[in-house]
C-alpha positions as CSV (number, residue, x, y, z in Angstrom):
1,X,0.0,0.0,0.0
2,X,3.0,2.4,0.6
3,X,5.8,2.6,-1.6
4,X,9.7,0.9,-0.1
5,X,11.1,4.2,0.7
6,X,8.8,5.7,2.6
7,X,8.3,2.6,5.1
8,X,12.0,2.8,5.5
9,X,11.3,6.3,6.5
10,X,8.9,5.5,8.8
11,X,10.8,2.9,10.6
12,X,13.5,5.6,11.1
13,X,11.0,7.6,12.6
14,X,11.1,10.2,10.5
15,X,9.1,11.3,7.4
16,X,9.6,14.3,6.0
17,X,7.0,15.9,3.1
18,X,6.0,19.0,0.9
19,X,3.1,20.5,1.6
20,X,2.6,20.5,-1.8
21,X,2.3,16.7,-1.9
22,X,1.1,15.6,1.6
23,X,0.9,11.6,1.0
24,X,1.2,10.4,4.8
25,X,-1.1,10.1,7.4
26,X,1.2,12.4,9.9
27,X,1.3,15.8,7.4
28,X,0.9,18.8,8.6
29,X,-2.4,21.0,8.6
30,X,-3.1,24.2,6.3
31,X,-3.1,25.8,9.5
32,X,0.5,24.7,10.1
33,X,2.2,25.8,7.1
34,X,2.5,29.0,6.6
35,X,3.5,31.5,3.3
36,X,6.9,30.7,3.3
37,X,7.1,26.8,4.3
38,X,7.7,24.6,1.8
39,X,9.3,21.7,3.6
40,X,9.0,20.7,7.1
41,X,10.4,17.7,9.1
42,X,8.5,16.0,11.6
43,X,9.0,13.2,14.0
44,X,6.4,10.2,13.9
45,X,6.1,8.3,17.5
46,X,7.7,4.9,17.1
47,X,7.0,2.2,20.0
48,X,10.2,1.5,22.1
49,X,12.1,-2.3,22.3
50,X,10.2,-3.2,19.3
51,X,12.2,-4.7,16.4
52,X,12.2,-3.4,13.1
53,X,9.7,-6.4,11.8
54,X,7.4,-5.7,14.9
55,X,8.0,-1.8,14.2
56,X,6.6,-1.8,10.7
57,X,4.1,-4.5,11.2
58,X,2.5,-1.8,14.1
59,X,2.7,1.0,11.7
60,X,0.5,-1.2,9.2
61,X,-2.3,-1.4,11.5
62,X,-5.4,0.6,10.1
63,X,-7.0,2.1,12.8
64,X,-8.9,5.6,12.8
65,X,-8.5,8.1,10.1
66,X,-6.3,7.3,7.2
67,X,-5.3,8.6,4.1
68,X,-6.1,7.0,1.0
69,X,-5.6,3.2,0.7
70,X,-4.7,1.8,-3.0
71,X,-4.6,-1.5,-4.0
72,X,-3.0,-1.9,-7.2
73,X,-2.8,-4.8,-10.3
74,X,0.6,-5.6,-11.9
75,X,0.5,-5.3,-15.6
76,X,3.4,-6.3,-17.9
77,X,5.7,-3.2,-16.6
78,X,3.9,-1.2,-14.8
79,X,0.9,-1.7,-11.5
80,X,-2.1,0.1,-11.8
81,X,-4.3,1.1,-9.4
82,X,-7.6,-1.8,-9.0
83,X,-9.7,0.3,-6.4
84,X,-9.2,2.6,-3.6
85,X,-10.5,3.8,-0.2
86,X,-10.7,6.8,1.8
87,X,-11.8,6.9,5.2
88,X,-12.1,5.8,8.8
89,X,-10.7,1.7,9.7
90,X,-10.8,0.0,13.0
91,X,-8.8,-3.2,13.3
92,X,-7.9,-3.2,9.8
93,X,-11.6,-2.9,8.9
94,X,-13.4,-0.5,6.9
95,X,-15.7,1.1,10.1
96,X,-17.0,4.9,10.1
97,X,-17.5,7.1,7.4
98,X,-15.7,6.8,4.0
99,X,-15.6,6.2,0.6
100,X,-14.6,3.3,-1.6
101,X,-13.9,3.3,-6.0
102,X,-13.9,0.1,-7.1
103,X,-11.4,-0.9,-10.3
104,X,-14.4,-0.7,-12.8
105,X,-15.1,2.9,-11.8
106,X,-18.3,2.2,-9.2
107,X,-18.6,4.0,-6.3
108,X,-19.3,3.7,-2.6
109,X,-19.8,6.7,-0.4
110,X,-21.2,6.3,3.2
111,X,-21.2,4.6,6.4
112,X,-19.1,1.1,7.0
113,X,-19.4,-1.5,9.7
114,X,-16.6,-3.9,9.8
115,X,-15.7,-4.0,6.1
116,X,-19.2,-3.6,4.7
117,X,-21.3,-1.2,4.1
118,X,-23.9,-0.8,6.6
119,X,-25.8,2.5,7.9
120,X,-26.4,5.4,5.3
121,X,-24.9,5.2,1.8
122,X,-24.5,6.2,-2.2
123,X,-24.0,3.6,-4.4
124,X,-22.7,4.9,-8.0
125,X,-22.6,2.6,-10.9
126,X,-20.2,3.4,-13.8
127,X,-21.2,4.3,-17.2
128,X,-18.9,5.0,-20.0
129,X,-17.6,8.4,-18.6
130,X,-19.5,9.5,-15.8
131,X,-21.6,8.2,-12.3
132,X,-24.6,7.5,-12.1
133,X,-26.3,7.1,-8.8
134,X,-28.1,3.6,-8.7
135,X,-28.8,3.3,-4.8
136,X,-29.1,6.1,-1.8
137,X,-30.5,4.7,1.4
138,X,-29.8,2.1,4.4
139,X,-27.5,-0.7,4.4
140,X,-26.8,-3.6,6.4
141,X,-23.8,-5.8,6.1
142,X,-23.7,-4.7,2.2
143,X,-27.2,-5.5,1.3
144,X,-29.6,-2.4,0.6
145,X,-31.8,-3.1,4.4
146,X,-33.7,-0.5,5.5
147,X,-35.2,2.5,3.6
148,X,-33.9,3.7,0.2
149,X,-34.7,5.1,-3.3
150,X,-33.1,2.4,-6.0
151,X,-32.8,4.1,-9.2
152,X,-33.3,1.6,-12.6
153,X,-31.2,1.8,-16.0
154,X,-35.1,2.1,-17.9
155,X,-35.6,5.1,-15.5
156,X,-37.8,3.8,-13.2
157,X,-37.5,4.3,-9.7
158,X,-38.1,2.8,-6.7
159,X,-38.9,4.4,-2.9
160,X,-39.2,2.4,-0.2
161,X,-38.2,-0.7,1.7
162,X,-35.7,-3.0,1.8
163,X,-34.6,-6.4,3.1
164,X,-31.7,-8.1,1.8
165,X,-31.4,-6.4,-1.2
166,X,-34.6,-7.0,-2.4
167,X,-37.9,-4.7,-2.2
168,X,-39.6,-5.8,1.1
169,X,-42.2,-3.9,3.0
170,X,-44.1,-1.0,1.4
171,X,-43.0,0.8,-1.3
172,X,-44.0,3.4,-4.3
173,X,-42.7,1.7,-7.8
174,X,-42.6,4.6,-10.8
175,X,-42.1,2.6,-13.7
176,X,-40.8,3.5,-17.2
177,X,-44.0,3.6,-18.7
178,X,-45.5,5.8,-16.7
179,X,-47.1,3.5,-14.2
180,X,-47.1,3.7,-10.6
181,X,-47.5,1.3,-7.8
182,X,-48.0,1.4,-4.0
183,X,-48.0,-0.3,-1.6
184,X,-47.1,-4.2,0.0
185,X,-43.7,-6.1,-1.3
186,X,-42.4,-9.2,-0.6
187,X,-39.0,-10.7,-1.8
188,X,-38.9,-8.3,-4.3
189,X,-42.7,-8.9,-5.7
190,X,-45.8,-6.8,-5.3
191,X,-47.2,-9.0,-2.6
192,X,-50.4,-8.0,-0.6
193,X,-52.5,-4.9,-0.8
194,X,-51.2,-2.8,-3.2
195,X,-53.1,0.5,-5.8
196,X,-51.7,1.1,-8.9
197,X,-52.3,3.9,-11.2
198,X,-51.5,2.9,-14.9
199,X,-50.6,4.7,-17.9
200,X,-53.4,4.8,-19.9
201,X,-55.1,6.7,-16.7
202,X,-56.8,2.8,-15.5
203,X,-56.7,2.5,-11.7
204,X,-56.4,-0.5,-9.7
205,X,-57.0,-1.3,-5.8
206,X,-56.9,-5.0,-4.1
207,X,-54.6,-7.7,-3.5
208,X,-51.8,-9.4,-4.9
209,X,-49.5,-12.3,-4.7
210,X,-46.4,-12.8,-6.6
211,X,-46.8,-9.7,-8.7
212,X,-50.0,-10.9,-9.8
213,X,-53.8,-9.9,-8.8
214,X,-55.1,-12.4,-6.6
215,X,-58.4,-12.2,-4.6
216,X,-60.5,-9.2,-4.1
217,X,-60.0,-6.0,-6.3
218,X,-61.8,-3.1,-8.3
219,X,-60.6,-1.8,-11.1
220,X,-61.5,1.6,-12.8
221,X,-61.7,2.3,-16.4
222,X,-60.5,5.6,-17.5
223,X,-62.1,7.6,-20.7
224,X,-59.9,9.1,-22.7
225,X,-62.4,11.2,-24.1
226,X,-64.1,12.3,-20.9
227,X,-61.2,12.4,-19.0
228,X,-62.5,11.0,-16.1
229,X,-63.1,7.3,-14.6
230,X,-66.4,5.9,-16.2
231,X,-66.7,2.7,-15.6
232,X,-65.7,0.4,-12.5
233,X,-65.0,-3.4,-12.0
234,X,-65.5,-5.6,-8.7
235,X,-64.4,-8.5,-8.9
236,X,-62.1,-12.0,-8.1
237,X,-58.7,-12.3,-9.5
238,X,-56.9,-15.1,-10.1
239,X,-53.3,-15.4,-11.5
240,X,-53.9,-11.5,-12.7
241,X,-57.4,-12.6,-14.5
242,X,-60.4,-11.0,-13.3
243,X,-63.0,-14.2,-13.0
244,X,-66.2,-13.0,-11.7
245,X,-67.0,-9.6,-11.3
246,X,-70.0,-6.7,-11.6
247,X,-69.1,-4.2,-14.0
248,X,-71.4,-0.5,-13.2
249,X,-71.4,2.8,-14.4
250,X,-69.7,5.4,-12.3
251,X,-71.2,8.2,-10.5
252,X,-70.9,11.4,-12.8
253,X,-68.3,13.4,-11.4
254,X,-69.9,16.9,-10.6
255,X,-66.3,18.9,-12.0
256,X,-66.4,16.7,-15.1
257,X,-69.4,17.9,-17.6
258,X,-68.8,14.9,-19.8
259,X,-69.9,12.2,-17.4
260,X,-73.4,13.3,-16.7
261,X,-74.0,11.5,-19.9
262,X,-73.1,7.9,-18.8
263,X,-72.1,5.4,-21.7
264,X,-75.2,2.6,-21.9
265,X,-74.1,-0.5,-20.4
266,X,-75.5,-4.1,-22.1
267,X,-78.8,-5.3,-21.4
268,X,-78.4,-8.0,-18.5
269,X,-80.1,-11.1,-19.5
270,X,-78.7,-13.5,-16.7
271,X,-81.5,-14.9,-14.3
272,X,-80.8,-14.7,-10.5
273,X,-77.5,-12.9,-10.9
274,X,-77.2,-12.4,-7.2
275,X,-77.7,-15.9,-6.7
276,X,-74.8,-16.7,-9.6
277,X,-72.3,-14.3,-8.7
278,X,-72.4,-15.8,-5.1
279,X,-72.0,-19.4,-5.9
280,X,-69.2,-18.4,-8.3
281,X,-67.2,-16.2,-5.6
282,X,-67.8,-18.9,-2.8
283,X,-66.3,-21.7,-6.1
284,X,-63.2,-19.8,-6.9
285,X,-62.8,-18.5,-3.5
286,X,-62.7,-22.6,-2.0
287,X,-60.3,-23.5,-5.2
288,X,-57.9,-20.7,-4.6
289,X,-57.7,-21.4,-0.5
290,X,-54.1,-23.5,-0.8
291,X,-52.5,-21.1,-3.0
292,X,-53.2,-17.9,-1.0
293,X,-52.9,-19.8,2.4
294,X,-49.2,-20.7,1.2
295,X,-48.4,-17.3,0.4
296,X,-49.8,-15.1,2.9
297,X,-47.0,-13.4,4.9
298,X,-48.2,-13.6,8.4
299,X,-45.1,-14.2,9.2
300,X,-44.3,-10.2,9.0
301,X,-47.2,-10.0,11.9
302,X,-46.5,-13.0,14.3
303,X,-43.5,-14.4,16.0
304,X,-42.8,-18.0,15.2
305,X,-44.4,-19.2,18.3
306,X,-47.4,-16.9,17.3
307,X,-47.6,-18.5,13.8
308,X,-47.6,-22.0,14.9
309,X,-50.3,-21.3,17.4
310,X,-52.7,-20.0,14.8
311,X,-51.5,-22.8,12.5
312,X,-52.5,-25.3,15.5
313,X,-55.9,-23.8,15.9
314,X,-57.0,-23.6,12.4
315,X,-55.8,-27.5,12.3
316,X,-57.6,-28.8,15.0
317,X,-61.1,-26.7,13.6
318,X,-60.4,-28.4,10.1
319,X,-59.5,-31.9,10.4
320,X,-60.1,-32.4,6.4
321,X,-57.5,-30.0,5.5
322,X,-60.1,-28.1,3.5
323,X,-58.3,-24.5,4.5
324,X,-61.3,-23.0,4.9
325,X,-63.8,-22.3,7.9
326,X,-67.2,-21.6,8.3
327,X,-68.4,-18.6,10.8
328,X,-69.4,-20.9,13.6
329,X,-65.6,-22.6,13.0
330,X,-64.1,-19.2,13.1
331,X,-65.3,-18.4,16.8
332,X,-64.3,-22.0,18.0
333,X,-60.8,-22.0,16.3
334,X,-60.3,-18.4,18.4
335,X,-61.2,-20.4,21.5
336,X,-58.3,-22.5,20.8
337,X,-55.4,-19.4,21.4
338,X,-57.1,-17.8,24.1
339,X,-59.4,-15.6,22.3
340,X,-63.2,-15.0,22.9
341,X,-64.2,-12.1,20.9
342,X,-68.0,-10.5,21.1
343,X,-69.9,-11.5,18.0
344,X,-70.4,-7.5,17.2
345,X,-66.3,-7.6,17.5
346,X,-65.6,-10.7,15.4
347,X,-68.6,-9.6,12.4
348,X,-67.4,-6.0,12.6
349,X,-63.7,-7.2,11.9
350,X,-64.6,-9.8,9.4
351,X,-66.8,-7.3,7.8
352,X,-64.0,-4.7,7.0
353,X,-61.8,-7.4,5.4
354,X,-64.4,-8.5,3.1
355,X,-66.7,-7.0,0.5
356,X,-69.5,-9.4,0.7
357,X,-71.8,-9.8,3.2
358,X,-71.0,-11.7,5.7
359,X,-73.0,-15.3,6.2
360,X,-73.1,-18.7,8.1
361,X,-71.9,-20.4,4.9
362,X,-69.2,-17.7,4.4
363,X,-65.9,-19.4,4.0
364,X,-62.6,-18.3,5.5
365,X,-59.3,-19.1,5.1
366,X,-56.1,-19.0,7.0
367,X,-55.1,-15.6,5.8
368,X,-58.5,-14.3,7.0
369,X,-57.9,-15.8,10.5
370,X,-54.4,-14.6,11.2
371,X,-55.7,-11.5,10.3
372,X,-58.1,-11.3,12.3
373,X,-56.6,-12.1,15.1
374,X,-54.2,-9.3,14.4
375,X,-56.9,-7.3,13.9
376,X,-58.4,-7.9,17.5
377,X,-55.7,-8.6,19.8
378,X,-52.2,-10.1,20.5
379,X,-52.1,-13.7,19.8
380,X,-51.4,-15.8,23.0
381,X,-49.0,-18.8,22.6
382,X,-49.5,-20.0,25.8
């Protein structure tokens, strides 16, 4: 890292240096040189009955502030420098505040913890001639953890959460096209309750799982040529495919003129559609239970200990492995952890995470009853 002759004039104890050029860690100040220095000797503290080996391995230790540290490639004739660092060490680790250039030109510049970066940092990425800034936001142990704003080579952006280097929590995705999602991520997926705005002015609000619609959603159509939302959809998704839905008219909006003259929707022909639109929700809902069961992340809301309590419950109220439960097996599975909620308490919850009415033959599945045990109070283990 430093070049033969000045170790041997560090081992001598004395290192001498032009302000001009101030290359060691022991030069002086601005403040100490004055108009008409231009060289100064100074002494550097060397350890006493040490021997020259033990002398220069002490000086080697990083520890504190330090001047720049290069490592360098040998080439046929010549070394070149691979990367560099600038900053604060502590036991020969990168720790504190500093800055590191890697050989292909990216760039670090932040906080470190033990040779990582971990706290607030900039990440740069190199391209062609100049920096551009991919990553500003938390770090832990050199994975983006935390909160930060990633920025994409199609010029989307993202603002939110982290774990692991992967999108994780709740976020806001800008896209390249123009399209904008919030809300729930996991493992770098849209994943739960999200609203997304898209860019032909559409709007969309309900669930998804693995970056597709699943469950429970509305989705508004926007006219181009009344510049407004017209038309809405409520409906189930599966695997991003609406399924079963009602499709209405919207209310005019009173500060768009246009609307008051709603676009005729198709005679309905369909006998009983109440009757067929419930059977329909209560068929997909029953074949979908597995897949969204396995997906849900309850696992962000309970402990381990939590989770298999509510796993235990929900087993022992639905011997045939069905994955779903009735009302009257929803209140006895909440006997099971402890829990005796008030039927206006349980109905009043169910009823807010649900857009149908609520029945005896309602089904539920797992998802609904962690949930709602979240929803009313802290899950007892015990």
């Amino acid at each position: 890292w430093i070049c033969l002759e000045l170790a041997q004039q560090l081992v001598l104890g004395v290192g001498r240096c032009r302000h001009r050029r101030r290359r060691t860690m022991m030069s002086p100040s601005n403040s100490e040189l004055g108009e008409d220095d231009h060289e100064r000797t100074y002494a550097l503290p060397v350890a006493k009955n040490l021997t020259v080996s033990q002398q220069r391995e002490l000086m080697s230790q990083k520890n504190g502030d330090r001047r720049t540290i290069y490592w360098s490639k040998g080439k046929p004739g010549r070394y070149v420098t691979a990367a560099k660092y600038l900053g604060q060490w502590q036991d020969n680790e990168k720790h504190g505040k500093g800055t590191q250039t890697w050989a292909n030109g990216d760039k670090y510049v932040g906080e470190w913890e033990h040779g990582k970066p971990s706290g607030f940092g900039t990440f740069w990425k190199k391209s062609k001639r100049t920096l551009l800034k991919q990553y500003a936001g938390q770090w832990l142990q050199g994975d983006q953890h935390g909160r930060g704003v990633y920025y994409y080579e199609d010029g989307g952006v993202y603002d939110g959460q982290w774990r692991k280097s992967l999108r994780h929590g709740v976020g806001i995705m800008n896209y390249a096209d123009g399209s904008v999602y919030e809300g729930d991520w996991f493992n770098d997926k849209r994943h739960g309750f999200g609203i997304c705005d898209h860019a032909n002015g559409d709007h969309f609000e309900g669930h998804y799982i693995e970056d597709k619609r699943e469950g429970e959603g509305v989705h508004f159509f926007f006219s181009q040529a009344k510049k407004t939302h017209h038309k809405r959809m409520d409906g189930e998704w599966v695997e991003d495919v609406c399924k079963c839905s009602i499709y209405s008219e919207m209310e005019p909006d009173p500060n768009v003129p246009a609307s008051e003259h709603p676009e005729p929707l198709p005679k309905l022909c369909l006998l009983k559609p109440d009757s067929v639109i419930a059977q329909e929700l209560t068929r997909i809902r029953a074949e979908r239970a597995h897949h969204r069961a396995a997906r849900v992340t309850v696992d962000e809301h309970f402990t381990p200990e939590e989770l298999e309590a509510l796993r235990v419950a929900f087993a022992r109220v639905d011997p045939e492995e069905k994955g779903v439960l009735d009302l009257a097996q929803m209140r006895e599975a909440f006997t099971h952890i402890g829990m005796d909620p008030s039927d206006d308490e349980l109905e009043s919850v169910l009823a807010s995470m649900r857009t149908d009415v609520i029945t005896p033959n309602t089904f539920f599945t797992f998802a609904d009853f962690a949930q709602a045990c979240d929803f009313l109070s802290p899950v007892e283990s015990s």
